[in-house]
C-alpha positions in Angstrom: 14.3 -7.0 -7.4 11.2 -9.1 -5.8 11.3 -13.0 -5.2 9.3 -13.5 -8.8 12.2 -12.3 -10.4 14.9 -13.8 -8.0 13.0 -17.4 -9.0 13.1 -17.0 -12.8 16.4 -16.1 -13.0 16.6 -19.3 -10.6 14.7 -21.4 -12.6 16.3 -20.3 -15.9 20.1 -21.2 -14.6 18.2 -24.4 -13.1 17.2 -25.2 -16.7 20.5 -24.1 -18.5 22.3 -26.6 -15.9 19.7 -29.3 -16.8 20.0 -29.3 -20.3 23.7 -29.2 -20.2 23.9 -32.2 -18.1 21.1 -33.9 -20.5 23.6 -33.3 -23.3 26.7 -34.5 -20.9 24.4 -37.9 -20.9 25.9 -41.5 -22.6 24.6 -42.6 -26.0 22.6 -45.8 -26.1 24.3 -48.9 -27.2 21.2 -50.1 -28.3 18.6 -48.6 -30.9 19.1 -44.5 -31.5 22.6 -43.3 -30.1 20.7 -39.8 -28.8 17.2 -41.2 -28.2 17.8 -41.3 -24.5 18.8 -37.3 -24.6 15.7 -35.9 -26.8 12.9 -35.6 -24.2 15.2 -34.2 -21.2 16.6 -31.9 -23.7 13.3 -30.9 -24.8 12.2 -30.1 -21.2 15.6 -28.2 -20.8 14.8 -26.0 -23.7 11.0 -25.6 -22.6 12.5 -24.6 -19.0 14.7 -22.4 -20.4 12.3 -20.7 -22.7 9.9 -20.1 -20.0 12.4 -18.6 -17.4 13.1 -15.8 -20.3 9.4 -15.5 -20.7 9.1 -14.8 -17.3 12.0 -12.4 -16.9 10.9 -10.7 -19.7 7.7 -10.6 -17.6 9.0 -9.2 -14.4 11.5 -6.6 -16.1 8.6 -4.6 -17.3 6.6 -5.2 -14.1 9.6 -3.8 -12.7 9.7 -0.8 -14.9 6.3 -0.2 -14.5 6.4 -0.1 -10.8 9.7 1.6 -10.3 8.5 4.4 -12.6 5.4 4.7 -10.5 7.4 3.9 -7.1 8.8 6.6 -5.3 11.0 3.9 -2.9 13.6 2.4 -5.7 14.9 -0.5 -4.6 12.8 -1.6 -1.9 12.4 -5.3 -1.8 8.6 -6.0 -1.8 7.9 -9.0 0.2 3.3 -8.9 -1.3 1.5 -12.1 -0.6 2.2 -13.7 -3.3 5.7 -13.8 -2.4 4.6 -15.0 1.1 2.5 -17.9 -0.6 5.5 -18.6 -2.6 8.3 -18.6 0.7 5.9 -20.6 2.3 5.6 -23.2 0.4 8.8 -24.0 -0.4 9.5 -23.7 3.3 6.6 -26.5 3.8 8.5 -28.2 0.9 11.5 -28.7 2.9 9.4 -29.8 5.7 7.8 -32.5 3.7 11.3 -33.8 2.4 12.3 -33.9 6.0 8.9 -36.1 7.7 9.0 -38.0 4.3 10.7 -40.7 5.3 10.2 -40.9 9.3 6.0 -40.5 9.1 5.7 -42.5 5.8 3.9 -41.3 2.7 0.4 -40.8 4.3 0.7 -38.9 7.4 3.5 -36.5 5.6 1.3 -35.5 2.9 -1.7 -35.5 4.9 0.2 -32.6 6.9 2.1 -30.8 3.6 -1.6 -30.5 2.2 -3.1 -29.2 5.2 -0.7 -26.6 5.2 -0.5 -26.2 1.4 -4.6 -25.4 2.0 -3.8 -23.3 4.8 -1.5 -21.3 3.3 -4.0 -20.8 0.4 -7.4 -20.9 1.4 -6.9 -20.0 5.7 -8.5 -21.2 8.5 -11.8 -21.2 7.9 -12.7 -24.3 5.2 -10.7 -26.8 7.7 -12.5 -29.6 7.7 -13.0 -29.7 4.5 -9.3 -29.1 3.9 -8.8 -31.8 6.2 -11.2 -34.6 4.1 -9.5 -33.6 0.9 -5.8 -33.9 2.1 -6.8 -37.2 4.1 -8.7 -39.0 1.0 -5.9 -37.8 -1.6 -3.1 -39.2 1.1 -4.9 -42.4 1.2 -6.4 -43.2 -2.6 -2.8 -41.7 -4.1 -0.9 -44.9 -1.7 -3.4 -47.5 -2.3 -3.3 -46.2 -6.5 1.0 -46.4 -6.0 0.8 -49.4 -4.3 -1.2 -51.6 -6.9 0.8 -50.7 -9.2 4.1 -51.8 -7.6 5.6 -48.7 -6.4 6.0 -48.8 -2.8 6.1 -45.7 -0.9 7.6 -45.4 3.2 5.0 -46.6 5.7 4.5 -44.9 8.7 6.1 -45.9 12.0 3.1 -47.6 13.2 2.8 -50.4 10.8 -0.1 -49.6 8.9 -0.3 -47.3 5.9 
């Protein structure tokens, strides 16, 4: 079993779990009684839909490679599955600098190593520009329009 099938069946149990709880949701006193439970359980269903789509996907990738693999059962760790550990490992980080950087300076470094991860080494600067001006234009967009995101510890931005 490889991490691409590990995630749908993930994603698919995620989705079951979130269109349970969708339907597990109040009915509105006011206007509709179920209104406030069609478009989460429309997303449920799409999540749902798409993990099978995928494990569909990755049960005849599997049969394909196990017929043409002669080591059954070896856990393939490609780069794709790299990519994918990665990121979610720079995910984590990004929840944890969140709040202690601010917005800007946490983003600026989850991009750069999004880019990194992704594109390598060599296109840094311009990895560097694009993470800095998307860090800066998405607070100032957020902030003019009320939402107000952590500063950093320095006081500005």
């Amino acid at each position: 079993m490889n991490i691409s099938m590990v995630m749908s069946l993930v994603m698919t149990a995620i989705g079951f779990i979130y269109t349970f709880s969708t339907f597990a949701l109040p009915d509105a006193r006011i206007g509709i009684p179920y209104e406030p439970k069609v478009f989460p359980g429309v997303l449920g269903i799409c999540l749902i839909a798409m993990g099978f789509v995928l494990i569909i996907q990755e049960m005849s990738k599997l049969k394909k490679t196990q017929q043409t693999d002669a080591a059954k059962g070896k856990f393939k760790f490609d780069a794709n599955s790299r990519n994918i550990a990665f990121t979610i490992l720079n995910g984590l980080l990004y929840a944890l600098l969140f709040n202690p950087l601010g917005y800007v300076f946490s983003t600026i470094v989850f991009l750069e190593i999004q880019l990194y991860i992704f594109r390598g080494l060599k296109p840094w600067k311009n990895s560097t520009i694009v993470a800095v001006v998307f860090a800066v234009v998405a607070y100032i967009l957020f902030t003019s329009l009320g939402i107000y995101l952590p500063t950093s510890p320095f006081g500005f931005i």
